[in-house]
C-alpha positions, 0 to 999 in steps of 0.5 A: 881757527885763531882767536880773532876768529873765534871772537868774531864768532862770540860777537855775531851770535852770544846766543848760540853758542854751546857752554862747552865751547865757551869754556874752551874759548875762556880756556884759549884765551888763559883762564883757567877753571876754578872750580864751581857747583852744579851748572855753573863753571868758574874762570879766573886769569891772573892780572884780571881781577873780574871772575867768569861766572858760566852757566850751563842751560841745556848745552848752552850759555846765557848771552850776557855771559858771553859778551861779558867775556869779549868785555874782558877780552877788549878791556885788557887787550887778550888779543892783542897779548897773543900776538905779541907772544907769538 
């Protein structure tokens, strides 16, 4: 699936979607994990000053937590970078 794909799947329902496969979306679009404790997971990506802060609920992730990925996304043009890289 490529990436303007998958943020189209993020956008259609925040609040479905599994903590596992949030974390390989943040993965595929260059961040990379920093570490965390108990539920929670953190991803950085250079040039981006805002961290993603993912918490574990029962499999899946709070939706704000979702949307705040696709903010930064949108904000600095990810999708975009991947294009021009291909």
């Amino acid at each position: 699936m490529d990436k303007a794909r998958i943020l189209e799947e993020l956008k259609r329902n925040p609040k479905k979607i599994r903590f596992k496969r949030l974390c390989t979306v943040a993965e595929a679009f260059g961040f990379r994990f920093k570490g965390g404790r108990g539920s929670h997971r953190i991803y950085v990506r250079d040039g981006i000053d805002e961290m993603l802060n993912f918490q574990n609920v029962s499999g899946k992730v709070k939706p704000y937590q979702v949307k705040q990925l696709i903010k930064i996304i949108e904000k600095y043009n990810l999708l975009k970078e991947d294009e021009r890289d291909v």
